[in-house]
C-alpha positions as CSV (number, residue, x, y, z in Angstrom):
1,X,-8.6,-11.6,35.6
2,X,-6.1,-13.9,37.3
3,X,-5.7,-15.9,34.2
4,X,-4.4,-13.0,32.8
5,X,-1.0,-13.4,34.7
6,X,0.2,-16.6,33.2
7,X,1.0,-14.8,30.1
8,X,2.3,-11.4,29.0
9,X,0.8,-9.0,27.0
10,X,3.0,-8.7,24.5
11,X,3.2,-12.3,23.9
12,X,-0.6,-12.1,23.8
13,X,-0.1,-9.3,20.9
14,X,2.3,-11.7,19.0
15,X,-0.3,-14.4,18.7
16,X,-3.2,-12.7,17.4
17,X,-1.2,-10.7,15.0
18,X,0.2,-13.9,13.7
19,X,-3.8,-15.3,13.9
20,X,-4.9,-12.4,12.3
21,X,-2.4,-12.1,9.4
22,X,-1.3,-15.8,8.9
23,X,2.2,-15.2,8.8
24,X,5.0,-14.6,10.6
25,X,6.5,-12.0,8.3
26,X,3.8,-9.7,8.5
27,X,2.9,-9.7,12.0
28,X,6.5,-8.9,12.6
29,X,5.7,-6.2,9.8
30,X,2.9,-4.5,11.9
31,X,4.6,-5.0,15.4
32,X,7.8,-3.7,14.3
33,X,10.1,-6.1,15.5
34,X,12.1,-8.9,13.6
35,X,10.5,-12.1,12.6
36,X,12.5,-14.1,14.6
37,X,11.4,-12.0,17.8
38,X,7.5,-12.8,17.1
39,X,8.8,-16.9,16.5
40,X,10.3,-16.3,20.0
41,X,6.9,-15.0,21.7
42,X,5.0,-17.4,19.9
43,X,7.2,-20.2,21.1
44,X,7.3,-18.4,24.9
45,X,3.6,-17.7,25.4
46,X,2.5,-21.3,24.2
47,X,4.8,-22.8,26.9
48,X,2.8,-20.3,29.4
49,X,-0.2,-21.4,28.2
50,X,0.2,-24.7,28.0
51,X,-1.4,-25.2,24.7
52,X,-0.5,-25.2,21.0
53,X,-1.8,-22.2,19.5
54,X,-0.3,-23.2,16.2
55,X,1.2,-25.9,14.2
56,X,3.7,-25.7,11.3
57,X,2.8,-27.5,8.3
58,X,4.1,-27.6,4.9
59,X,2.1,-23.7,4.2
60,X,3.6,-22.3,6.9
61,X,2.3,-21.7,10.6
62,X,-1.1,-23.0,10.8
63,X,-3.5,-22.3,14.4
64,X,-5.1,-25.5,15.4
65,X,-8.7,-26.1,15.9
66,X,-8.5,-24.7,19.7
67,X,-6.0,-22.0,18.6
68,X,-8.9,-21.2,16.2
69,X,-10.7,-20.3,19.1
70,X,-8.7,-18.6,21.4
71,X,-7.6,-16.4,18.6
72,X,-11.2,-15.5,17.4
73,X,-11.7,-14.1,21.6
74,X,-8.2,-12.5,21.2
75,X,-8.6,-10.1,18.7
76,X,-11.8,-9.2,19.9
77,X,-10.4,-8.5,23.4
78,X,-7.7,-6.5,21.2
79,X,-10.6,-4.7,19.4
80,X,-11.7,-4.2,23.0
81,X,-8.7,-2.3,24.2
82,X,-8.1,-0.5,21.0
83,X,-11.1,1.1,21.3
84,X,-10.5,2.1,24.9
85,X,-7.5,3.5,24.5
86,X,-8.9,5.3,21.8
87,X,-11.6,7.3,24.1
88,X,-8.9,8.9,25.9
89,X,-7.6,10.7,22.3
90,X,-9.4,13.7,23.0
91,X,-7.7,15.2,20.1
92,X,-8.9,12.0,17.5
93,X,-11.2,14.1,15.5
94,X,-8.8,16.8,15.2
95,X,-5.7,14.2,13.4
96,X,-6.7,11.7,10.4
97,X,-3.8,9.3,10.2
98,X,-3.6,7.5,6.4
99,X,-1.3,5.1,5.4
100,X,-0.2,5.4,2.3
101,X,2.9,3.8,-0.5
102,X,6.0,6.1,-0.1
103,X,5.7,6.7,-3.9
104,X,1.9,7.4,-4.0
105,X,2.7,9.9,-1.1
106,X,5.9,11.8,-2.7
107,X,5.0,11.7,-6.3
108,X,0.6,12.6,-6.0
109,X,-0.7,13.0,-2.8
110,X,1.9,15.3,-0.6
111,X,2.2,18.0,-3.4
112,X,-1.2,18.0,-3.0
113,X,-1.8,18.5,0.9
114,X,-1.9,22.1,1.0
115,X,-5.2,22.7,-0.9
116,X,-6.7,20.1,1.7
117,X,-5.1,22.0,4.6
118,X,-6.9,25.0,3.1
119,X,-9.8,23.1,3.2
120,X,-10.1,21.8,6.0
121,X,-8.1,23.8,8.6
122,X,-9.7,22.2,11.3
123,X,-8.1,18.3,10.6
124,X,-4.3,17.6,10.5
125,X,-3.0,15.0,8.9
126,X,-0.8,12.4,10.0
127,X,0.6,10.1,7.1
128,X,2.1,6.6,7.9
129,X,4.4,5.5,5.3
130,X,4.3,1.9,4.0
131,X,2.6,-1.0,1.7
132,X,2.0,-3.7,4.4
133,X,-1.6,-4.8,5.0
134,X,-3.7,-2.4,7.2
135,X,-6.1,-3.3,9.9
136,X,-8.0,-0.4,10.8
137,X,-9.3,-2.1,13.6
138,X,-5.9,-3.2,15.5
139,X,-4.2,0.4,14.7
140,X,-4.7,3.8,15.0
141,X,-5.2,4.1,10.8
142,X,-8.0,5.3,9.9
143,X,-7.8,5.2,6.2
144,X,-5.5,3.4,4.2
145,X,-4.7,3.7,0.0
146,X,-3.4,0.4,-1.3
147,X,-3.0,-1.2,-4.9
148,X,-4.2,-4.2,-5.6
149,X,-7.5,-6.5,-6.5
150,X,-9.4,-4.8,-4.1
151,X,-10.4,-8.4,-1.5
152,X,-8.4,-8.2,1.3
153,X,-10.0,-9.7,3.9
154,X,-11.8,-7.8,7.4
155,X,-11.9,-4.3,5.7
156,X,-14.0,-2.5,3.5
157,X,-12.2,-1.7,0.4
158,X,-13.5,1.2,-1.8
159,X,-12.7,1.4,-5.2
160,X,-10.5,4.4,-6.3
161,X,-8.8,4.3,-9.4
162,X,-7.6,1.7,-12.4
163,X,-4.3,1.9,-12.9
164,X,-3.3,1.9,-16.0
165,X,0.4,2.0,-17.1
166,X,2.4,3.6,-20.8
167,X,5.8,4.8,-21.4
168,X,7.0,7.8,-20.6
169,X,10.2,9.8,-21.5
170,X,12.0,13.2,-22.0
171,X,10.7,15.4,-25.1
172,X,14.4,14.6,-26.6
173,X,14.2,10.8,-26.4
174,X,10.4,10.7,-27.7
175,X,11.2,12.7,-31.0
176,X,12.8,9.0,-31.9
177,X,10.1,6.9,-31.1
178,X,7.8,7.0,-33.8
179,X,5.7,3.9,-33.7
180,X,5.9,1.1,-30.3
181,X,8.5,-1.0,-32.0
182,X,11.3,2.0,-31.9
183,X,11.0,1.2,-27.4
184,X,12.9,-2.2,-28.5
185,X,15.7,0.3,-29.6
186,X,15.9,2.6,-26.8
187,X,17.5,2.9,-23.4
188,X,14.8,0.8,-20.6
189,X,14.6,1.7,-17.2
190,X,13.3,-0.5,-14.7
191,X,11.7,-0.7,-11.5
192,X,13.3,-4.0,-9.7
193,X,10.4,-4.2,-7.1
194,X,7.4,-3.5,-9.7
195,X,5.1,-6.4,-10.3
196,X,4.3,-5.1,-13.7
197,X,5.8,-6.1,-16.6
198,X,6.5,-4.4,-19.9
199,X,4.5,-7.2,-21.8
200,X,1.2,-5.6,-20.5
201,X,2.0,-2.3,-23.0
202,X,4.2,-4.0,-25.3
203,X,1.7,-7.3,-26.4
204,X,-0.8,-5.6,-28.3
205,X,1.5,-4.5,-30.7
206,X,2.7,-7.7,-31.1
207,X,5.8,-7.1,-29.0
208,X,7.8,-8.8,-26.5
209,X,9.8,-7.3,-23.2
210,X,12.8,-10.1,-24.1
211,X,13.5,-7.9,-27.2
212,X,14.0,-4.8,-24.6
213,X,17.6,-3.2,-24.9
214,X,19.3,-2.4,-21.9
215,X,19.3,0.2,-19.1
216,X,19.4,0.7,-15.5
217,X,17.5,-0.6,-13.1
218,X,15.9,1.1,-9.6
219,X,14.3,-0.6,-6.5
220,X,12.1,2.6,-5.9
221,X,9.6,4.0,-8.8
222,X,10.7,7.3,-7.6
223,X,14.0,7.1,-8.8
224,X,13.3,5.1,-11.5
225,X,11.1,8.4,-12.7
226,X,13.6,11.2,-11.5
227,X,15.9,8.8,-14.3
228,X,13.4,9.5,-16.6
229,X,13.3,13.3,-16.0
230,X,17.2,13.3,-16.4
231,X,17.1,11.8,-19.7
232,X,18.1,9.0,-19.2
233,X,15.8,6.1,-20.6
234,X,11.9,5.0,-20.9
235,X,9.7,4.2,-18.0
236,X,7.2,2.4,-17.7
237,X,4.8,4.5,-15.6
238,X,0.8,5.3,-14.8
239,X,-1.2,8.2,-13.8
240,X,-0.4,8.9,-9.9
241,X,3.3,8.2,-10.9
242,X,4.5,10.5,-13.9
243,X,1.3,13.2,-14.1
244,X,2.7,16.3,-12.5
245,X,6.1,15.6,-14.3
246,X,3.9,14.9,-17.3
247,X,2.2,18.1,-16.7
248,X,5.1,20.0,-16.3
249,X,6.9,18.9,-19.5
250,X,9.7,17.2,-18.1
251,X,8.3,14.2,-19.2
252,X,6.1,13.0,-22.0
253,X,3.9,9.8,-23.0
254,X,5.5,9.8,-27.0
255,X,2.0,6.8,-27.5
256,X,-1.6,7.7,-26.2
257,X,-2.2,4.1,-25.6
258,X,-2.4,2.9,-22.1
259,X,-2.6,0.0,-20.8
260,X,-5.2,-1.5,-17.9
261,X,-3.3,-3.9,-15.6
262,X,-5.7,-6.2,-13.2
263,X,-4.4,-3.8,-9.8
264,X,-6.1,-0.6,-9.0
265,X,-6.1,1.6,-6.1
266,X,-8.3,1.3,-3.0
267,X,-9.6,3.1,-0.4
268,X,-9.5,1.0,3.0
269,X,-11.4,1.4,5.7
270,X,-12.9,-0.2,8.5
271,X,-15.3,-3.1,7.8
272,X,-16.9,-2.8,11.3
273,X,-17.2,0.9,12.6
274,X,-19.0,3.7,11.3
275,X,-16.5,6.1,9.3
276,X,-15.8,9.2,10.7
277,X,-16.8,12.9,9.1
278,X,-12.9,13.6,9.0
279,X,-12.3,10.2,6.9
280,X,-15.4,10.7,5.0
281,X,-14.6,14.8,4.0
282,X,-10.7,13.2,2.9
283,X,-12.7,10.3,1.0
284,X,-14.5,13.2,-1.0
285,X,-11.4,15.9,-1.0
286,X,-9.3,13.0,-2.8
287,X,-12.5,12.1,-5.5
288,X,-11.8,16.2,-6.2
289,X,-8.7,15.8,-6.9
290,X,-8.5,12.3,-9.5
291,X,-11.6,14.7,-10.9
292,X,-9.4,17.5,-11.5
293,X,-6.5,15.4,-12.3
294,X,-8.0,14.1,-15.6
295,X,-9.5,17.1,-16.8
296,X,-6.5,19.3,-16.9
């Protein structure tokens, strides 16, 4: 393994998370350190090397046709130690560690961790906060619940739940909306970061988000609901968002018609190891609860 101390290891790591995810952003995403740090390894470790890994072009950093092939052996010698390291966790099948949206986890699935601790009292969980892609094979994740189309590339993604989005509000504000067109009238309050649109409700009515009035705006969909539960405008929201408020009467949907956007959420998993009882048993636990969710 002499060839092995030309380069270091974390310079290694920087590469074939930049190979892997085919940016700079989100390796430096799943490492944890700054974009400019991974540029800096990149740059560093190709100089040991003496090769070009990558090339820039006008879509960004591209690997060349040998970086293609060192890149392909690197992640599968990362695979390697991964799963090395991973045989001294004597504790692995005790701890299931999910990542999962901030909002997904405050708003649906934390209030809901107690009847799974009940159930299974012999796995605890660890959740990992975030929306950045997963790689169950290069982390320690073992499942991972994502919105989106569903074809991420290198895992398996198991269909969970459509989500469908509608308007919700305090009992107050709804007793003035008495058909769709009365939203063009009221207080709007939007999520900055959604990638939803009102248009998706609003266009089968023949109506358009331009003719929206005013109202505050929120870069978190949790705030942008507690403003909702405070009276303080419409939200757009969908099932895993507003249902316990909705359940609890702070809020209402004043319309029964929802809306199907093209995202939905995802179960992701490894594409190349067997799943675990503990991931499977969470898998099931979670089918439980969407079950009981919709037939309350």
């Amino acid at each position: 393994m002499k060839n092995l101390h030309r380069v270091h290891l974390n310079g290694l790591r920087a590469l074939e998370a930049v190979g892997r995810l085919g940016s700079l952003r989100m390796a430096a995403e799943e490492l944890g350190v700054s974009i400019g740090a991974v540029s800096q390894q990149v740059i560093k470790t190709q100089a040991q090397l003496g090769a070009a890994i990558f090339e820039r072009t006008g879509r960004g950093v591209t690997a060349t046709p040998l970086g293609r092939q060192f890149l392909d052996r690197l992640t599968i010698g990362f695979q390697t130690l991964d799963a090395a390291v991973a045989m001294t966790r004597h504790d692995s099948d005790a701890v299931l560690t999910i990542s999962v949206a901030p909002v997904f986890a405050s708003k649906w699935l934390v209030p809901r961790l107690a009847r799974y601790a009940k159930a299974h009292p012999e796995t605890k969980l660890r959740l990992d906060a975030s929306i950045g892609l997963v790689n169950p094979d290069s982390s320690d994740i073992d499942l991972a619940i994502r919105v989106g189309e569903g074809n991420w590339p290198g895992v398996k993604a198991e269909f969970f739940l459509a989500q469908e989005v509608f308007p919700v509000c305090v009992p107050a504000l709804a007793e003035t909306l008495k058909t769709p067109a009365d939203i063009l009238k009221a207080p709007i309050l939007r999520d900055a970061n959604s990638n939803i649109d009102w248009n998706v409700w609003l266009r089968p009515f023949g109506l358009d988000q331009a003719d929206l009035a005013e109202g505050d705006s929120f870069t978190d969909a949790a705030l942008c609901l507690d403003a909702a539960i405070a009276g303080q405008g419409v939200m757009l929201a969908w099932h895993t968002l507003a249902h316990d408020a909705l359940a609890a009467g702070r809020l209402v949907a004043p319309f029964k018609e929802r809306a199907r956007t093209r995202h939905s959420y995802w179960l992701i998993t490894s594409a190349n190891r067997p799943e675990p009882a503990k991931v499977r048993g969470f898998k099931a636990w979670l089918r439980t609860e969407l079950d009981a969710m919709f037939n309350e």
